[in-house]
Backbone as a ProteinNet text record, in pm:
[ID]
protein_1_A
[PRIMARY]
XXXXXXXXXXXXXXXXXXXXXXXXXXXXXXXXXXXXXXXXXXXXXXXXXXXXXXXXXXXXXXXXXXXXXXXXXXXXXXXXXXXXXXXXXXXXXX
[TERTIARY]
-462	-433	-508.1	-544.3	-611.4	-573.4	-538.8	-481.8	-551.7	-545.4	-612.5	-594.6	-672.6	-631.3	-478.3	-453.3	-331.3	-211.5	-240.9	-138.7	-60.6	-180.2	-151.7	-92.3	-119.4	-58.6	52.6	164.1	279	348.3	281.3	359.4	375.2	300.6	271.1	363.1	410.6	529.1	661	649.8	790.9	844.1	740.5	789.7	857.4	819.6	820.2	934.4	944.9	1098.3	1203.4	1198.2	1289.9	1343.3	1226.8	1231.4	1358.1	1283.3	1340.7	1522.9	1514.2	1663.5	1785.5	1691.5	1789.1	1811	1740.4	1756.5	1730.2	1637.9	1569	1473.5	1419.8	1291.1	1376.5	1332.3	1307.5	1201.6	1120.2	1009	934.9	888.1	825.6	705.1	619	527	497.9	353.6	361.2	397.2	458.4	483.5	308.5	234.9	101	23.1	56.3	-30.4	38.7	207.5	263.3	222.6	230.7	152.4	-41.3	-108.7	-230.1	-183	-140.8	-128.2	-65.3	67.6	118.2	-37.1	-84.3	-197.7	-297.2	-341.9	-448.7	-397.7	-260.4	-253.8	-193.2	-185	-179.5	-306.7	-456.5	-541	-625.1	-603.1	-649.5	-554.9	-454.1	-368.4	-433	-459.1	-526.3	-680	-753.8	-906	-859.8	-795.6	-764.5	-718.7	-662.4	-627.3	-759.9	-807.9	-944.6	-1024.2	-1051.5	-1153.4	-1115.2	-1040.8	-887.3	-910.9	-904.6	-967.3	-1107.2	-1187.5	-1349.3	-1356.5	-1327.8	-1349.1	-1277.2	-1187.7	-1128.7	-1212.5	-1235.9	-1330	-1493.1	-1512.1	-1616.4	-1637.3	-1545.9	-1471.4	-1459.3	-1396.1	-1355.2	-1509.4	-1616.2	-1718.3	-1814.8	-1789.5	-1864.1	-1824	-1645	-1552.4	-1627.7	-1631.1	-1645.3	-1781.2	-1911.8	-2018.8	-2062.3	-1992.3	-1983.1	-1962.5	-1826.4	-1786.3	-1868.4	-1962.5	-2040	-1976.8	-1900.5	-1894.3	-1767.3	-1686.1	-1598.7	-1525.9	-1500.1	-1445.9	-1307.7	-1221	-1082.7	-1016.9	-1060	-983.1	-895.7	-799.9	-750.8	-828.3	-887.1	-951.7	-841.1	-751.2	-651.7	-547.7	-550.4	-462	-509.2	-604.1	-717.7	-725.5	-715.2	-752.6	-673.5	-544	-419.8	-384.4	-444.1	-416	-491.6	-645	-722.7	-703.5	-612.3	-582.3	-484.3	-346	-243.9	-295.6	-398.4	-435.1	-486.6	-585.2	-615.4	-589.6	-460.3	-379.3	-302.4	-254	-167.4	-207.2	-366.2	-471.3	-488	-456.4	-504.7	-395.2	-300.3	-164.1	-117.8	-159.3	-143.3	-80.5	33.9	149.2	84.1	108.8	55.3	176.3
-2350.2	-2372.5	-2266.7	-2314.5	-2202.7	-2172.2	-2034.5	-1979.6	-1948.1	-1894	-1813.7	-1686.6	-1594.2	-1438.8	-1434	-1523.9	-1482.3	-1522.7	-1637.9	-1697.4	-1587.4	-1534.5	-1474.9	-1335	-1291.7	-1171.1	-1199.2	-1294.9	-1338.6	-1353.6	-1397.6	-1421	-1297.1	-1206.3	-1045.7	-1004.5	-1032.2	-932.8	-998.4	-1153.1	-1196.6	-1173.2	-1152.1	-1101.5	-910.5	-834.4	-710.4	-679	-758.6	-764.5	-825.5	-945.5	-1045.7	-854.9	-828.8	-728.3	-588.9	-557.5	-455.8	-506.9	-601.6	-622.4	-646.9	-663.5	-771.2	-621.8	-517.3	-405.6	-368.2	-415.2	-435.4	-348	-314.3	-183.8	-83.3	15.8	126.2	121.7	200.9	251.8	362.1	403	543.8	526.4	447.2	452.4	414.7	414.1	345.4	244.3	131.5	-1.9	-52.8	-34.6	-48.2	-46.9	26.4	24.6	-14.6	-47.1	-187.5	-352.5	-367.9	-478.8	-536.3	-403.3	-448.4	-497.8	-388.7	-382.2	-525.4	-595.7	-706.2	-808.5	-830.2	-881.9	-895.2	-792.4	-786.4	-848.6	-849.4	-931.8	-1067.5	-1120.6	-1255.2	-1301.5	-1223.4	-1280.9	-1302.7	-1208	-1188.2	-1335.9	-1363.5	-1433.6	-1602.6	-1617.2	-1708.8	-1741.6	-1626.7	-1624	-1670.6	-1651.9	-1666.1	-1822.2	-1876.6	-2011.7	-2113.7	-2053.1	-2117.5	-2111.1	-1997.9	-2016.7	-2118.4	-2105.1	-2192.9	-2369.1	-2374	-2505.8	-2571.3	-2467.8	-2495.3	-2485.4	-2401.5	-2380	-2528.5	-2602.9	-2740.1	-2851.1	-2841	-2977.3	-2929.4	-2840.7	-2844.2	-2869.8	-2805.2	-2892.1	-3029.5	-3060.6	-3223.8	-3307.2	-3270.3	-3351.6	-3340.8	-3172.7	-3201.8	-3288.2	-3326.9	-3415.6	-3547	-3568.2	-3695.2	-3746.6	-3661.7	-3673.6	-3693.2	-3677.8	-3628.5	-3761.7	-3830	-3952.7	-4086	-4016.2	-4161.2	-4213.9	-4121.6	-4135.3	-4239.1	-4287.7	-4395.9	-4394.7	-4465.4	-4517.8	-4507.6	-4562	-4627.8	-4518.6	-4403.6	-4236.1	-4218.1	-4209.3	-4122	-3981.2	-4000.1	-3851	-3714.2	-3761.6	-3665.1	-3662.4	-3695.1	-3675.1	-3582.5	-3644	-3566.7	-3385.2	-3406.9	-3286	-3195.1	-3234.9	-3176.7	-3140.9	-3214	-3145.7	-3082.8	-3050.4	-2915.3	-2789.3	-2808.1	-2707.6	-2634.8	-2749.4	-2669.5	-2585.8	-2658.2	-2595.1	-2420.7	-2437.3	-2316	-2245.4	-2262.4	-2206.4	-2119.9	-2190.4	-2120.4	-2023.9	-2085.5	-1987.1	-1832.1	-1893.1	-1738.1	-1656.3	-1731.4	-1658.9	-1631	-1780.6	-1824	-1864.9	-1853.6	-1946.1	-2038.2	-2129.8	-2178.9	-2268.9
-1416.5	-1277.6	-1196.7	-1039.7	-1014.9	-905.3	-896.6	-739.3	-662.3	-538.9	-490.1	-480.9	-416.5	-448.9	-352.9	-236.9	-138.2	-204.7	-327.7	-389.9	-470.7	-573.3	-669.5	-601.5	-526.2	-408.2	-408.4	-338.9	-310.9	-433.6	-545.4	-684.7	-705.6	-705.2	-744.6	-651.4	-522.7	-458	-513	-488.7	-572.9	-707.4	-785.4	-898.8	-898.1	-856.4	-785	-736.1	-634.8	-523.5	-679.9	-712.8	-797.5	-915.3	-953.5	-1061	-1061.1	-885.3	-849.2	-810.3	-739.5	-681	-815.9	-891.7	-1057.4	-1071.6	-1050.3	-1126.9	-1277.4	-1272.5	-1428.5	-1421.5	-1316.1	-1295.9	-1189.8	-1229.9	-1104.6	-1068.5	-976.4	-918.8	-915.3	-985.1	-1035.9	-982.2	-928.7	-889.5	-741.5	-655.9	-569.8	-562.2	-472.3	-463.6	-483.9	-416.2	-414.2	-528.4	-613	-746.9	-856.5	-821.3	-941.8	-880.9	-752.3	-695.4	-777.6	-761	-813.8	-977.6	-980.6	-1163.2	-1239.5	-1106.4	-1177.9	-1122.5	-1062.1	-986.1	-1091.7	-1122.1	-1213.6	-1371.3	-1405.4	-1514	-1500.5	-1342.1	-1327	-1361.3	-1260.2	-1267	-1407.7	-1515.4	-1655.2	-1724.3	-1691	-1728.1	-1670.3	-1597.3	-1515.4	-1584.6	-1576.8	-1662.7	-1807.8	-1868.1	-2012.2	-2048.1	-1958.7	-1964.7	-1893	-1767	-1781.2	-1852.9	-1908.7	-2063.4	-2167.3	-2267.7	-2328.2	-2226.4	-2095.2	-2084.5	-2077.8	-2066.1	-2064.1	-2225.2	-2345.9	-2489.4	-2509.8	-2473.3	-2515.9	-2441.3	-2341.6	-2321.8	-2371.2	-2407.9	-2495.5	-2649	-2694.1	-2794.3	-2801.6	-2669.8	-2719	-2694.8	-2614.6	-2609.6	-2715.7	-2777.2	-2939.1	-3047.3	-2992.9	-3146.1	-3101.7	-2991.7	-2967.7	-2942.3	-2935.7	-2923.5	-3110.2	-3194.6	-3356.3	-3355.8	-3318	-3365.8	-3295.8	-3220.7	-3204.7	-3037.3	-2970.3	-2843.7	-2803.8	-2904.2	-2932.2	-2797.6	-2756.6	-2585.5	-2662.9	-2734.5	-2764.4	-2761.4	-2765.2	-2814.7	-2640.7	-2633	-2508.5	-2461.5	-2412.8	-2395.3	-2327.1	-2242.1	-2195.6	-2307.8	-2396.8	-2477.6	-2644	-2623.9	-2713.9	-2664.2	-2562.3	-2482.8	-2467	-2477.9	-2496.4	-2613.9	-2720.6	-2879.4	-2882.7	-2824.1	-2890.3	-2781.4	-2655	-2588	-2661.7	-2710	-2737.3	-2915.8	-2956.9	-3101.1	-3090.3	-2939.4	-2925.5	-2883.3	-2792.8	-2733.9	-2865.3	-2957.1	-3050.7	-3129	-3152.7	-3270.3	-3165.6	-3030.3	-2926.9	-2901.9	-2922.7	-2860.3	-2765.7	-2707.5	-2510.4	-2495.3	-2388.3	-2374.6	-2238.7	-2224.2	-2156.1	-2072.6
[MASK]
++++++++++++++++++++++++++++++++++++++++++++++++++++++++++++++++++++++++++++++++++++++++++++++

């Protein structure tokens, strides 16, 4: 899925605020540099699943460029078994 940087900002304060109020974190740091920090592993988190979908439809056009290009195959469904395959071999939750 793909956010934008203002999206992923707002997820990054809601998660933050949600964190702090549950009382599950304190704050030892700036608010400002746990913001980037959750930020920067949304966006690593985000890159990792777009790769994971570009490595699967490349995949799926080599399975199917192999088998002779066969029309009858579901291709979104196809596509979904070699995401969730590599998803698991990567250790992506997706």
């Amino acid at each position: 899925m793909r956010l934008k940087e203002e999206q992923v900002g707002r997820l990054a304060e809601t998660i933050l605020e949600k964190l702090t109020a549950s009382g599950l974190i304190t704050l030892k740091k700036e608010r400002g540099l746990l913001l980037a920090g959750i930020r920067a592993a949304i966006t690593a988190d985000l890159k990792g699943e777009e790769n994971l979908e570009r490595d699967a439809e490349k995949l799926l056009d080599q399975t199917l460029s192999a088998m002779g290009g066969k029309a009858d195959i579901d291709r979104h469904r196809m596509l979904k078994m070699i995401k969730d395959k590599l998803a698991k071999e990567r250790k992506i939750v997706l």
